[in-house]
One Martini backbone bead per residue (centre of mass of N, CA, C, O) as a GRO file, in nm:
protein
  244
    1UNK     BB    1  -3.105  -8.045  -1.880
    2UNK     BB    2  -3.175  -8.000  -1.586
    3UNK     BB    3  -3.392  -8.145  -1.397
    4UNK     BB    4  -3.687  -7.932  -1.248
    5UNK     BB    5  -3.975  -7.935  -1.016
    6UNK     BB    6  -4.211  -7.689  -1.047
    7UNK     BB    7  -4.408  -7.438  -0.895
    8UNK     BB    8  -4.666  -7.219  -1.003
    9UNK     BB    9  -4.853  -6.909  -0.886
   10UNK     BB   10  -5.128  -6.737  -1.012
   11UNK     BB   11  -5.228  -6.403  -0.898
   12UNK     BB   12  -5.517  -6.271  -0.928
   13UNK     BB   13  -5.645  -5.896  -0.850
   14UNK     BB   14  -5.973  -5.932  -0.884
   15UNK     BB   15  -6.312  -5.873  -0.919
   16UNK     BB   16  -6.320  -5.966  -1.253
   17UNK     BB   17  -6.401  -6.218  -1.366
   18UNK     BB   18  -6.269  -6.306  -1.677
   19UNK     BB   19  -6.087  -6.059  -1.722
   20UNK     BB   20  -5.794  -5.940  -1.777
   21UNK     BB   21  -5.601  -6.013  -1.558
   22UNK     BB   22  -5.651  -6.281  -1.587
   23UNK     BB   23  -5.554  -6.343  -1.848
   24UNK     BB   24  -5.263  -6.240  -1.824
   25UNK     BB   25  -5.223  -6.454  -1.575
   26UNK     BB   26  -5.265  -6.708  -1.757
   27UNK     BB   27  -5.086  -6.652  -1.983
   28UNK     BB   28  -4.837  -6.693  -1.845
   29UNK     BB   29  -4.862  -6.940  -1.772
   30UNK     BB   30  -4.855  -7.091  -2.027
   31UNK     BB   31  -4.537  -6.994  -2.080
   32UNK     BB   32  -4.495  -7.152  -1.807
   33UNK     BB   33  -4.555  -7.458  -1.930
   34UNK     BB   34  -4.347  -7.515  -2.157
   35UNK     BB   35  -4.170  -7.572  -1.943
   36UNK     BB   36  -4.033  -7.819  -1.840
   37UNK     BB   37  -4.123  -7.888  -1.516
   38UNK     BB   38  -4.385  -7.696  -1.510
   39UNK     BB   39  -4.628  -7.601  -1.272
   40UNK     BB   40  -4.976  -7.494  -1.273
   41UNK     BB   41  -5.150  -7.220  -1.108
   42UNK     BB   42  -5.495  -7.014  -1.074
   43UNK     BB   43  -5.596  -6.737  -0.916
   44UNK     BB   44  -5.888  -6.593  -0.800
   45UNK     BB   45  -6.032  -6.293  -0.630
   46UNK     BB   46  -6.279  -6.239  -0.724
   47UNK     BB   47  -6.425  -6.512  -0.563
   48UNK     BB   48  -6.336  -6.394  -0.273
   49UNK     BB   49  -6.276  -6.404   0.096
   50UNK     BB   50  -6.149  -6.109   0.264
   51UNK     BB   51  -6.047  -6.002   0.523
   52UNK     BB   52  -5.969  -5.733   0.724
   53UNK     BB   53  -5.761  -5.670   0.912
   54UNK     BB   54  -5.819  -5.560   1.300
   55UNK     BB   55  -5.527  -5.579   1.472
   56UNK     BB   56  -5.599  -5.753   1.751
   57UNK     BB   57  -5.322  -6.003   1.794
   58UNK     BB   58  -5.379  -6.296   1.798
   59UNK     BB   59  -5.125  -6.375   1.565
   60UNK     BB   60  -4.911  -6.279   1.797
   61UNK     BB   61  -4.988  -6.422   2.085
   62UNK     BB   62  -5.019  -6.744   1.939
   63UNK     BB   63  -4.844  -6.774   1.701
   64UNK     BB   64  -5.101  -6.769   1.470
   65UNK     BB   65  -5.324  -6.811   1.246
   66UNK     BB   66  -5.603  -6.638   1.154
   67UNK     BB   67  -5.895  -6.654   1.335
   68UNK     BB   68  -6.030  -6.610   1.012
   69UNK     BB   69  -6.265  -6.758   0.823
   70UNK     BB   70  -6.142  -6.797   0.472
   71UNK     BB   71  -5.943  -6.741   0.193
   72UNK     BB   72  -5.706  -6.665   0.335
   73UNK     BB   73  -5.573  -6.963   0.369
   74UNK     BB   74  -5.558  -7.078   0.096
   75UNK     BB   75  -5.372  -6.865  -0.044
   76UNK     BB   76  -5.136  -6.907   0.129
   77UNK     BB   77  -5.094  -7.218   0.087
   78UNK     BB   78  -5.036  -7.197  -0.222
   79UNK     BB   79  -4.798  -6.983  -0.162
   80UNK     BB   80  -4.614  -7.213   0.037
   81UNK     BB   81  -4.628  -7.448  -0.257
   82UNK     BB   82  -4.505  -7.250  -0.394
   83UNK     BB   83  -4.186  -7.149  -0.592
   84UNK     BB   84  -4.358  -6.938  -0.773
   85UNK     BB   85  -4.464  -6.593  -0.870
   86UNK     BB   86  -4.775  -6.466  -1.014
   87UNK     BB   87  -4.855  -6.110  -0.985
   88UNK     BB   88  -5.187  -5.942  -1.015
   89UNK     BB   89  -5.330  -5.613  -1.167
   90UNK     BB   90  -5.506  -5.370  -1.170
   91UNK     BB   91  -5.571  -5.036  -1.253
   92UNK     BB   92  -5.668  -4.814  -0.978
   93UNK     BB   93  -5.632  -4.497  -0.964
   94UNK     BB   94  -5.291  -4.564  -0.999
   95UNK     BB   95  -5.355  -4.831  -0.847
   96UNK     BB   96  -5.391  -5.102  -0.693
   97UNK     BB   97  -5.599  -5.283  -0.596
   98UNK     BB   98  -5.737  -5.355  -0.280
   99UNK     BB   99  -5.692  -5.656  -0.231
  100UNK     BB  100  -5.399  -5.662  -0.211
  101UNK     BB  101  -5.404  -5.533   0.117
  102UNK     BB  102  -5.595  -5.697   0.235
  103UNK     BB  103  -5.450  -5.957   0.221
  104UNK     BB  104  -5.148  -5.881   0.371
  105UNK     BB  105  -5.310  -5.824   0.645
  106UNK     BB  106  -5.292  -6.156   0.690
  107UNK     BB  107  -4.951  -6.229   0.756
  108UNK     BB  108  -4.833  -6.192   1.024
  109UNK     BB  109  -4.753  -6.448   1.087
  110UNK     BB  110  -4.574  -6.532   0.817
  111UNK     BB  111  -4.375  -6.277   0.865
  112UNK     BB  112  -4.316  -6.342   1.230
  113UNK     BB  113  -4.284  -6.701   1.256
  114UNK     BB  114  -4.170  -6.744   0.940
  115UNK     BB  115  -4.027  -6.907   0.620
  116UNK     BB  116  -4.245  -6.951   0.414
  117UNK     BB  117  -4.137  -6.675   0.237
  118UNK     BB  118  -3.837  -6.784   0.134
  119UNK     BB  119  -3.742  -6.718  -0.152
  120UNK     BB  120  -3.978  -6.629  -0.333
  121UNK     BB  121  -4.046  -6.581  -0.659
  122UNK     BB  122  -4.149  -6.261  -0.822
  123UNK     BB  123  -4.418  -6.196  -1.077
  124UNK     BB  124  -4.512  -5.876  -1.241
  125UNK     BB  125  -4.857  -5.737  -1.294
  126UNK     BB  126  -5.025  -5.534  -1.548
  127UNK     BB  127  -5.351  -5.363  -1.612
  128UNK     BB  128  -5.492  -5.117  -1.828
  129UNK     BB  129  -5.629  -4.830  -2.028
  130UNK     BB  130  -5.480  -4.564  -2.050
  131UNK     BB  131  -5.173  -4.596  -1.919
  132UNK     BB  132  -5.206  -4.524  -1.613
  133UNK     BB  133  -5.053  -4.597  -1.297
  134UNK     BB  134  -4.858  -4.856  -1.331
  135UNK     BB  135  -4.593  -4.803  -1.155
  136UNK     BB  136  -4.756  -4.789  -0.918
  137UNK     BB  137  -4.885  -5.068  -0.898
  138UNK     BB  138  -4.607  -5.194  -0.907
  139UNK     BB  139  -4.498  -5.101  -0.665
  140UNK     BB  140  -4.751  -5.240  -0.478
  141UNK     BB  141  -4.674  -5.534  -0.565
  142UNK     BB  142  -4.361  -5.488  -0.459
  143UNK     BB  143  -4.489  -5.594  -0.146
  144UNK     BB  144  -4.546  -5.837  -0.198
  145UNK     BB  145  -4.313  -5.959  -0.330
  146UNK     BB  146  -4.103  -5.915  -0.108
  147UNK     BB  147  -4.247  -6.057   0.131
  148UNK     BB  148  -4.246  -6.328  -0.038
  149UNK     BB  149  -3.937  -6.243  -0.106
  150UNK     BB  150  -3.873  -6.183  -0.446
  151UNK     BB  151  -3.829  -6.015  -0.716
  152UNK     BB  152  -3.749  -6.046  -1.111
  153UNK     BB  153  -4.008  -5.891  -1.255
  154UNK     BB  154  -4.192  -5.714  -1.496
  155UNK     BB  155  -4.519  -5.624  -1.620
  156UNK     BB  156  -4.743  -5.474  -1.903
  157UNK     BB  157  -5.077  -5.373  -1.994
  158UNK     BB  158  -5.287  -5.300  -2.266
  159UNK     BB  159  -5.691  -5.266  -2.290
  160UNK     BB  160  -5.646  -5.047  -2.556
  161UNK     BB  161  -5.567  -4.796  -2.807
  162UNK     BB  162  -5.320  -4.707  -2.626
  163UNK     BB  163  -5.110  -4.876  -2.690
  164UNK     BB  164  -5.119  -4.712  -2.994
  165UNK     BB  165  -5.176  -4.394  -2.939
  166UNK     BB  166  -5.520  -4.418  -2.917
  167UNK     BB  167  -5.791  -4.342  -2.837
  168UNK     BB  168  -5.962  -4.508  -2.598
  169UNK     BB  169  -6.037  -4.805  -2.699
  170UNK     BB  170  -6.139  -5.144  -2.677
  171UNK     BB  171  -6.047  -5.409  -2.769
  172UNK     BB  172  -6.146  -5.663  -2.944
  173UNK     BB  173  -5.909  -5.868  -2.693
  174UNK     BB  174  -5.801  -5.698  -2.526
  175UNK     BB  175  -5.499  -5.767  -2.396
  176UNK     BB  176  -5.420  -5.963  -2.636
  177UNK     BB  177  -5.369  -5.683  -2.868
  178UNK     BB  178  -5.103  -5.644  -2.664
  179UNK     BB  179  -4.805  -5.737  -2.811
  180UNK     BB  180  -4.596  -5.632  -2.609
  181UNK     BB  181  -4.717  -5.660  -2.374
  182UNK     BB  182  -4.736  -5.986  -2.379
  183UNK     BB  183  -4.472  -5.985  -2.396
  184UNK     BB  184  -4.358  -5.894  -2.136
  185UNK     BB  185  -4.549  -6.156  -1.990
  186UNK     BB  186  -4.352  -6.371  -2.075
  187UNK     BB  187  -4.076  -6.259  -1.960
  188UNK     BB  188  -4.201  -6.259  -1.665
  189UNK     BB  189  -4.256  -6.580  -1.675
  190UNK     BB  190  -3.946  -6.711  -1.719
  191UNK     BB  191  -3.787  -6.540  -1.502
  192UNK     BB  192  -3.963  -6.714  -1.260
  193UNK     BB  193  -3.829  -6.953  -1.351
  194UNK     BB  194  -3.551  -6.954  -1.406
  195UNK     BB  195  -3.538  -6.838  -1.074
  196UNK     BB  196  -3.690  -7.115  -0.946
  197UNK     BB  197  -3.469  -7.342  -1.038
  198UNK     BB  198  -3.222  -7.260  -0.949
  199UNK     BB  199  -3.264  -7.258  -0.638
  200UNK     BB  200  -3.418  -7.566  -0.642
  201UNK     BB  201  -3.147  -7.679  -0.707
  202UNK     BB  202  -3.001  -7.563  -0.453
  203UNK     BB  203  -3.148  -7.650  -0.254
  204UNK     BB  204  -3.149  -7.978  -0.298
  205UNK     BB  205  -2.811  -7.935  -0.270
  206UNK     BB  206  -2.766  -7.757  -0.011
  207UNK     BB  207  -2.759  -7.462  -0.101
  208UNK     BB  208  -2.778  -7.325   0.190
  209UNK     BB  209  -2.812  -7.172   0.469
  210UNK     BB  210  -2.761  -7.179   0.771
  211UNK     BB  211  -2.969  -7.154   1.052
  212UNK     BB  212  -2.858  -6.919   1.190
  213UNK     BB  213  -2.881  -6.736   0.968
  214UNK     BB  214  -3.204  -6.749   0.952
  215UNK     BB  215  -3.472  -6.480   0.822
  216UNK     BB  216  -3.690  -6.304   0.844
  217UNK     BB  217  -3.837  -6.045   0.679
  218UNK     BB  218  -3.814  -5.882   0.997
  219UNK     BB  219  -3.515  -6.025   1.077
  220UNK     BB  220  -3.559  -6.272   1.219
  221UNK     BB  221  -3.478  -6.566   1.454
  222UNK     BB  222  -3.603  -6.827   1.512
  223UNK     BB  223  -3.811  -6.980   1.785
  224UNK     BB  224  -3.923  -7.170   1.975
  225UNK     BB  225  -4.193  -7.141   2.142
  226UNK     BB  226  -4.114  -7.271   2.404
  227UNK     BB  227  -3.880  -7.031   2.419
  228UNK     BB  228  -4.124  -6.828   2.470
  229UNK     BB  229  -4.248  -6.530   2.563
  230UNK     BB  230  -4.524  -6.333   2.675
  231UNK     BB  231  -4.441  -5.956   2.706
  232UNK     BB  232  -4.566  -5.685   2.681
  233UNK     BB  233  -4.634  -5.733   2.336
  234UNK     BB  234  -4.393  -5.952   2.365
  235UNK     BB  235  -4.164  -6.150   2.249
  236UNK     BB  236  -3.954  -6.345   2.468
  237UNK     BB  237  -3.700  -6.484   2.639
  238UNK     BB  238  -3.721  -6.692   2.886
  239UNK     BB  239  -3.459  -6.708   3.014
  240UNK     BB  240  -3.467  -6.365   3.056
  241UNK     BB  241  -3.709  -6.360   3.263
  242UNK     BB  242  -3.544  -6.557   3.484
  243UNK     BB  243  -3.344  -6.371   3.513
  244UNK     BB  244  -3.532  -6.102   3.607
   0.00000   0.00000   0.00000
C-alpha cells in the first residue's frame, strides 16, 4: 500500500457534551485512526461560543474572515487543516441541531474568497432516540458536508431500544449498543478515509486541475484583492470600471 499520511477531523455538533453524539463521532475517529497513516482530531460543539451570522456584510466588504471573535475561527481553521471530515449531529425535533447551521452562517468569507474547502471529503454521521427525522437530519448536514467539499458516506445510528423494534428506552451503553448503527459509522469512517487518501495522493502527484479552472463552492473563479474593487455591494473587476 502506497504511504498517503492524512488527517481526518471529526466534528460533534451537540450542545450535550460527552453524550451520544459526541461517542458515535469518536468511536468514527477509532476506527480511522485503525488505518495505517491516518491521523485524528476530535471537536464538539458542546462547550464552543459560536455566534450567529449578523449578515453585517464586513467579511463580503473587506474580503477577510468575520469580525466577531469566536470559537468559530478556530474550527474553520481545523477544518482547512485536515484533509477529510467526520460530521456528527444528534436529531432534534426530525432535524439537525441547530448549532450547525449557526456554524456555517459564519463561513462566507471562506466560501465567497477561498479554495479553502475545495475538494474536502466529508462523512455524515446522525444519532436519534426514537429513530425518527434521522433522513431530514442527514440531509441538514449534507450542506454542510457539501459546501466544504462533497459528501462520500452517510450513516446514523440509534441510542434506545428503537434500534431493536422495541419501546424506545435508553440503552445500556447508549448508541453503542446500537450494533448494526455502529457499522454503518465505521463504513463511514473508511469511505471517508479511503477517498481522502486517494485524492491526497492525486493532489501530491499533481493531478489536480489547471488554476484558470479553478472555482470556488459559489462557482467563481478567484482573482487576487488587488485587482478587485468593491463597487454597489458587489466586487468587480479594477479594470472594468477603469474602463467604464
Amino acid at each position: 500500500m502506497i504511504p498517503v499520511n492524512i488527517k481526518v477531523l471529526g466534528i460533534s455538533g451537540t450542545p450535550i457534551k460527552g453524550g451520544n453524539c459526541d461517542t458515535m463521532v469518536q468511536e468514527a475517529l477509532k476506527v480511522a485512526a485503525q488505518v495505517p497513516g491516518v491521523e485524528t482530531e476530535f471537536i464538539t460543539l458542546a462547550d464552543k461560543q459560536i455566534a450567529m451570522c449578523r449578515h453585517c456584510q464586513w467579511c463580503i466588504e473587506n474580503r477577510a474572515p468575520c469580525k466577531v471573535k469566536d470559537d468559530a475561527h478556530m474550527i474553520f481553521d481545523k477544518m482547512i487543516e485536515s484533509d477529510g471530515l467526520i460530521l456528527g449531529s444528534p436529531v432534534w425535533n426530525v432535524s439537525a441541531a441547530p448549532i450547525w447551521p449557526t456554524l456555517i452562517s459564519r463561513w462566507r468569507y471562506h466560501q465567497f474568497f477561498t479554495y479553502n474547502f475545495r475538494n474536502k471529503v466529508s462523512g455524515l454521521l446522525t444519532v436519534g432516540f426514537l429513530g425518527m427525522g434521522m433522513e431530514r437530519a442527514l440531509e441538514d448536514l449534507e450542506v454542510v458536508g457539501r459546501g466544504a467539499g462533497f459528501v462520500v458516506a452517510r450513516g446514523w445510528a440509534v441510542a434506545s431500544t428503537a434500534a431493536f423494534g422495541q419501546r424506545p428506552m435508553y440503552l445500556e451503553h447508549g448508541v453503542l449498543d446500537d450494533k448494526f448503527g455502529m457499522r454503518r459509522v465505521a463504513d463511514v469512517a473508511l469511505k471517508v478515509v479511503e477517498i481522502t487518501r486517494m485524492i491526497k495522493y492525486a493532489t501530491e502527484a499533481g493531478v489536480t486541475m489547471p488554476e484558470e479552472y479553478k472555482r470556488t463552492f459559489r462557482g467563481v473563479h478567484l482573482k487576487e484583492k488587488e485587482k478587485k474593487v468593491f463597487v454597489d455591494g458587489v466586487w468587480r473587476d479594477k479594470e472594468e470600471t477603469q474602463q467604464t
